[in-house]
N, C-alpha and C positions, 0 to 999 in steps of 0.2 A: 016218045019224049025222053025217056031215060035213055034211050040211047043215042040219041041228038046231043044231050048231056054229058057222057061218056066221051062220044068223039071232039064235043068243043074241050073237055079238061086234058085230052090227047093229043089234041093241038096244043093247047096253053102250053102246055111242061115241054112237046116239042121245042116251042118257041123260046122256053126260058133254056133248056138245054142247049138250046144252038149259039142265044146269046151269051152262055157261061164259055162254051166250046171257045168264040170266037173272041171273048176278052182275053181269055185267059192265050190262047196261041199269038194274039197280039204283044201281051206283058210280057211271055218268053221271047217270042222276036226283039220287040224293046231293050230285051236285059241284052240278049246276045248283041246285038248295036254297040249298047255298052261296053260290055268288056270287051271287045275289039276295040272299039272309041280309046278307053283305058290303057291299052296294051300298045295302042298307036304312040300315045302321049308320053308315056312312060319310060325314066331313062334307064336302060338296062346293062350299059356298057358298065365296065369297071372306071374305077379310080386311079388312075395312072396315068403318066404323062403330063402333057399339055392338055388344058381344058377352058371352055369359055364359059365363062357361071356368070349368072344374073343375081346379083347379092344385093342384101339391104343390109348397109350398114347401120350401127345405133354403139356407139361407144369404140368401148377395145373389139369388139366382135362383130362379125357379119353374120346373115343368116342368107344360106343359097336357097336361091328359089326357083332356079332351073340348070340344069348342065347340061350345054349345047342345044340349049332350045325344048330341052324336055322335062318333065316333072320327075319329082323325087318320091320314092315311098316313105323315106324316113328324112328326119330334122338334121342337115346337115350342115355346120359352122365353120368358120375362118377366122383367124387371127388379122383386123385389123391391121398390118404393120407399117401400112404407109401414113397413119392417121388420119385418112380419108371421114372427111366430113358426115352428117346424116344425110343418106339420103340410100338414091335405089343405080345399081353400078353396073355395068359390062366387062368383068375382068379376063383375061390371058391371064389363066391359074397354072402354075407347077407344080402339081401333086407331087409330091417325097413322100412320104406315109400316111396313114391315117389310123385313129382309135376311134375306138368306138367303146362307150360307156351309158350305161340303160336307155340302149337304144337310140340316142345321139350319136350322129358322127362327127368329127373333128379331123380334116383335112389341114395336114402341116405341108406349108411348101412354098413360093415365092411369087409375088405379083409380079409379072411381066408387062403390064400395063393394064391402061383402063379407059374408058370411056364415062364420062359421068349423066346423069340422066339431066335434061335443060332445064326440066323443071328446080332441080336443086337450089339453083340460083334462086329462085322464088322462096324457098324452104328457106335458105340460108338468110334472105333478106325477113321474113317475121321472126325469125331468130337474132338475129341483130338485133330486133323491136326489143326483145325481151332482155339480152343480154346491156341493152343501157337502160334498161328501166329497172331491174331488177340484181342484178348482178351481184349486190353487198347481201341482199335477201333470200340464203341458200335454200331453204324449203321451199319458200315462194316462188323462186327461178325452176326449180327441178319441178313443182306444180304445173308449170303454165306451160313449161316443152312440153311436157305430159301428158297433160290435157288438152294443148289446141296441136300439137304437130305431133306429137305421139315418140316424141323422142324420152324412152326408158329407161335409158342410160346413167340421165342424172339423180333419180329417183334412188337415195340410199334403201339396203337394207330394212335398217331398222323402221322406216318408215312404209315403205311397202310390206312391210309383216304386220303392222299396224294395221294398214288400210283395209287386208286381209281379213284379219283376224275380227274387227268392226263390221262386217261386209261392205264397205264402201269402196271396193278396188274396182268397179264398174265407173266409179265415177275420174278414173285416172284411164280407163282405156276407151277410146275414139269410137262412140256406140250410138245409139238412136237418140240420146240424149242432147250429147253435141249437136247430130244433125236438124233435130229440131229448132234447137236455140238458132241455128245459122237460117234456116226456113222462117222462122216467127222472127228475128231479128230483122233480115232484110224487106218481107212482107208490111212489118212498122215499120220502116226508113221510108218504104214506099209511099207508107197512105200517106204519112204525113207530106211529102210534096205531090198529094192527089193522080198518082199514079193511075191508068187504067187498070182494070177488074185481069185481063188476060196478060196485062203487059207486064204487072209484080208478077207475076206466078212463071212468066216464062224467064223476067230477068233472076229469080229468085232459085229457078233449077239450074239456070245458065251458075252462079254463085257456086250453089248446091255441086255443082260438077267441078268446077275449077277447082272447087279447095278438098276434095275426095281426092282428085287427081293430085295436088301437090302435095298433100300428106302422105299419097299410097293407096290405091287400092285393095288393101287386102281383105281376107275373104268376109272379116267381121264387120270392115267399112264397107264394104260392097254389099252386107246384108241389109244396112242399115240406109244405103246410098238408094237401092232398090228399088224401097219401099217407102222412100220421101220421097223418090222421084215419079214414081206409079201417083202418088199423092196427088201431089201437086198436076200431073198430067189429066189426073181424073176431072179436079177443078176447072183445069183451061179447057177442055172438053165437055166440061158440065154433065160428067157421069157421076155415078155412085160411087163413093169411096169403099173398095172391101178390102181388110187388113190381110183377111183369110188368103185371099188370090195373090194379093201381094206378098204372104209369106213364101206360097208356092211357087211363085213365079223367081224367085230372089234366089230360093234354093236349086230351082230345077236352072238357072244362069251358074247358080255360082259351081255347082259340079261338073256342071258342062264347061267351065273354062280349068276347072283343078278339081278333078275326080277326087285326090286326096284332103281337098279341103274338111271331107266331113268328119277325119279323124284328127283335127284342129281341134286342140282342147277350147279354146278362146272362144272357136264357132261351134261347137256345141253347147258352151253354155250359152251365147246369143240367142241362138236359136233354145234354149230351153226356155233363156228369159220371158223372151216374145211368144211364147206357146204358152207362159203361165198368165202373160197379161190377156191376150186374143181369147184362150180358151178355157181356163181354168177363173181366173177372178170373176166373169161377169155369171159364173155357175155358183160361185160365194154370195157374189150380189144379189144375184135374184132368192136364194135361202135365205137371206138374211137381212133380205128388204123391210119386211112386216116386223121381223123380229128386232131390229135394230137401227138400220136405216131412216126409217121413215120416223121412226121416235125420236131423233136428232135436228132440231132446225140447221137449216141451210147454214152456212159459215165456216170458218176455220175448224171448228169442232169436229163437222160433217165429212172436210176433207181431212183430216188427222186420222181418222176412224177407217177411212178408203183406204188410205194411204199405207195400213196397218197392215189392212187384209190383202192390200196389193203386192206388198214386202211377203206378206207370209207364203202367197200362191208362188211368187216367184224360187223362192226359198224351200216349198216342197219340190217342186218339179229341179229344180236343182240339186236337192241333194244326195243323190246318189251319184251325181257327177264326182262331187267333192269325195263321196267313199271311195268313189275308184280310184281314182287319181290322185287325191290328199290325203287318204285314210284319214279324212276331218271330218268331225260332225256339226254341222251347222245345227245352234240349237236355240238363242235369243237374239242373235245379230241383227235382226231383220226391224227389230226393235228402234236400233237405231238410226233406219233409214228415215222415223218420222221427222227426225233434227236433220241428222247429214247428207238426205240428200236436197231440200228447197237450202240448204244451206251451200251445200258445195254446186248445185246447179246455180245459184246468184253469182257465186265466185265465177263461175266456167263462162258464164253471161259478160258480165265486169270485164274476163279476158278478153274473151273474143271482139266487145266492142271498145277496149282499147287497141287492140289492132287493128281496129278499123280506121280509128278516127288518126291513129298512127300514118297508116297508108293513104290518108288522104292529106298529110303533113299538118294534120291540127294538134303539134305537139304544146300546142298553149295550156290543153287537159291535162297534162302528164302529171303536174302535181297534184292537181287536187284527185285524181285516178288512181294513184300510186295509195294516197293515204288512204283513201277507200279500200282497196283492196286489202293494203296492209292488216287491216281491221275487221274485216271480212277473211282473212287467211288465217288471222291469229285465231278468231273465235273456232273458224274451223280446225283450226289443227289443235286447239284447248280441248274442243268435244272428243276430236279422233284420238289425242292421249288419254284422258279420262277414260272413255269408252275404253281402250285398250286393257286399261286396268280393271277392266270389269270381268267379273268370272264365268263360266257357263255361256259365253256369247257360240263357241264353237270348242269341240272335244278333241283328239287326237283318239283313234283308237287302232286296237294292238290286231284288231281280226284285219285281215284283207280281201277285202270285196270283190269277187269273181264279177265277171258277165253276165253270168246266169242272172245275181242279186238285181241288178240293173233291169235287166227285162220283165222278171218277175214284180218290181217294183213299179217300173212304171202299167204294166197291164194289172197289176191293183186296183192303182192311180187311177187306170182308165174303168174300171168297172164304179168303181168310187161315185168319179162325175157321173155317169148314167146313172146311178141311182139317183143321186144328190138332186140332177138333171129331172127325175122323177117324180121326184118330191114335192119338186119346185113346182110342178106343173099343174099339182093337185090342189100347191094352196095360192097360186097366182097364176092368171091368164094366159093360157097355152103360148096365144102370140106373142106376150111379150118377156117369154123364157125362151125364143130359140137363139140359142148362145151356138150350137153346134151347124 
């Protein structure tokens, strides 16, 4: 008997040996894929001569996003000089020099022509929308490029150091926020002229697609384009919704089309966003169910109190970003997400469906739209000043954060949740703690 025993636990670990063997010779094949993958994409010629760059203009400056059809490892810029509009461009560049300052390059030399992307014309025309609506109203104008086309350009200074410093700069960059409003807004247009079940959901990605594509796919709109689209696909197929598959799925796309998107500061913290709401808040919620939760009747109260702990999770898993990169310490900001962000999400709402109703030429709204808005932008930009004058929202500091800080911070993080995870489990129902 014991020895029948003996040869099944000699098979078992056989078995688990062969299966570690044979994951792990898979992941190194995988990787090496990769960095060939990488190596293919990657432009490694120099900067000289004649060069054909794919730039996204936004003001006096372009940002290149490939040279001769290839990716860049680092953040390379152009002088605007022809004033070429917002949008995404094919130019015949003449490289003359270039500088390079922390780590940015700056290619000086002369456009020899261009090709403009078709879609522009689209871009160009919701900007019209906005430049006759808004145009006397300089915050409000540079808000609404901002926030529905992504045009950054107009956005001063002093007000993006604002937005910052508040934490509400998520709410001026084209993020999962938007995309929802644009999903839930057309989804209502629908029911109301009793749309079929499949047919909102597919005209509502067909939307969902068009207006990704004419603002830009970049790596942050495409994290977020993803995983509204896996959404909404699950619905017309009437599967289960998982945010988890859909994070993996959005990242394992988005490195496969630009390996160096992941050293995208903007896509890093996206992706840390949605990893603090996926994975990190409903491990606060379920702690904190008994203890707080559930001692709150249902209403605004209930969701103020979520809303708190939802800003806060996001706001830990973040903040080491900001060490590294801002040498800023985010420290009460998150606070003010319970006003500015159902505040500035109604604003981003208000825009998007005056552009609508714009594009369907029912400019008979524009008045009474404008003064809404007007009233709705003032309170928001009243809060985001006051807020600004506030102390302790976030710190500067003098040390500088390695890599190491970073890693050692977030495998805390992660030891943290399993406990917290742990905890959870002992004073509420195994089932309904699997957050992981």
């Amino acid at each position: 008997m014991q020895k029948n025993i003996f040869f099944l636990k000699r098979e078992e670990n056989g078995k688990i040996i062969k299966n570690f063997s044979s994951t792990l010779l898979s992941m190194i094949f995988l990787i090496w894929l990769f960095v060939l993958y990488v190596n293919f994409v990657t432009y490694k010629g120099n900067f000289e001569g004649i060069r054909t760059l794919y730039v996204k203009m936004d003001g006096g400056t372009g940002t290149v996003l490939k040279v001769n059809n290839k990716y860049l490892k680092k953040k390379i810029v152009i002088k605007n000089s022809k004033n070429l509009s917002y949008g995404f461009y094919l130019i015949k560049y003449e490289i003359k020099n270039i500088k390079e300052k922390s780590g940015f390059i700056t290619l000086n030399g002369k456009i020899l022509g261009y090709k403009e992307s078709k879609l522009n014309s689209i871009r160009k025309y919701i900007s019209d929308i906005f430049d006759e609506l808004f145009i006397t109203e300089n915050n409000l104008y540079a808000f609404s490029k901002t926030a529905v086309l992504g045009e950054k350009s107009y956005m001063s200074k002093d007000m993006n150091d604002k937005f910052k410093y508040t934490g509400l700069a998520h709410l001026t960059v084209i993020s999962g926020t938007h995309i929802s409003l644009v999903i839930m807004g057309i989804i209502k247009i629908l029911d109301k002229i009793n749309a079929g079940y499949k047919m909102k959901y597919i005209l509502a990605l067909t939307v969902l697609t068009f207006y990704c594509t004419v603002i830009g796919m970049s790596s942050g709109i495409l994290r977020a384009y993803i995983m509204g689209a896996i959404m909404i696909l699950a619905r017309i197929l009437f599967e289960q919704e998982d945010s988890k598959k859909s994070l993996l799925i959005s990242a394992i796309i988005i490195v496969v089309l630009n390996p160096y998107s992941i050293f995208d500061i903007s896509v890093q913290l996206s992706y840390a966003a949605v990893i603090a709401i996926i994975f990190v808040y409903p491990v606060f919620e379920k702690v904190f169910k008994e203890k707080y939760f559930d001692k709150i009747q249902d209403g605004i109260w209930k969701d103020t109190v979520k809303l708190l702990f939802l800003s806060l999770s996001v706001q830990i898993v973040s903040t080491p970003l900001f060490l590294y990169y801002f040498d800023k310490l985010p420290l009460f900001s998150f606070l003010l997400n319970i006003i500015g962000v159902p505040l500035g999400t109604v604003l981003i709402e208000f825009l998007f469906g005056t552009v609508f109703l714009n594009i369907l030429k029912l400019s008979i709204f524009n008045s009474i739209l404008i003064i809404f808005l007007k009233i709705i932008y003032n309170a928001f930009e009243g809060f985001i000043y006051i807020g600004s004058k506030l102390p302790f929202l976030q710190t500067e500091i003098s040390i500088k954060v390695n890599i190491y800080f970073v890693i050692i911070y977030y495998m805390l993080l992660l030891i943290i949740l399993f406990s917290m995870r742990d905890r959870c489990r002992s004073y509420i129902n195994a089932i309904d703690c699997k957050v992981f």
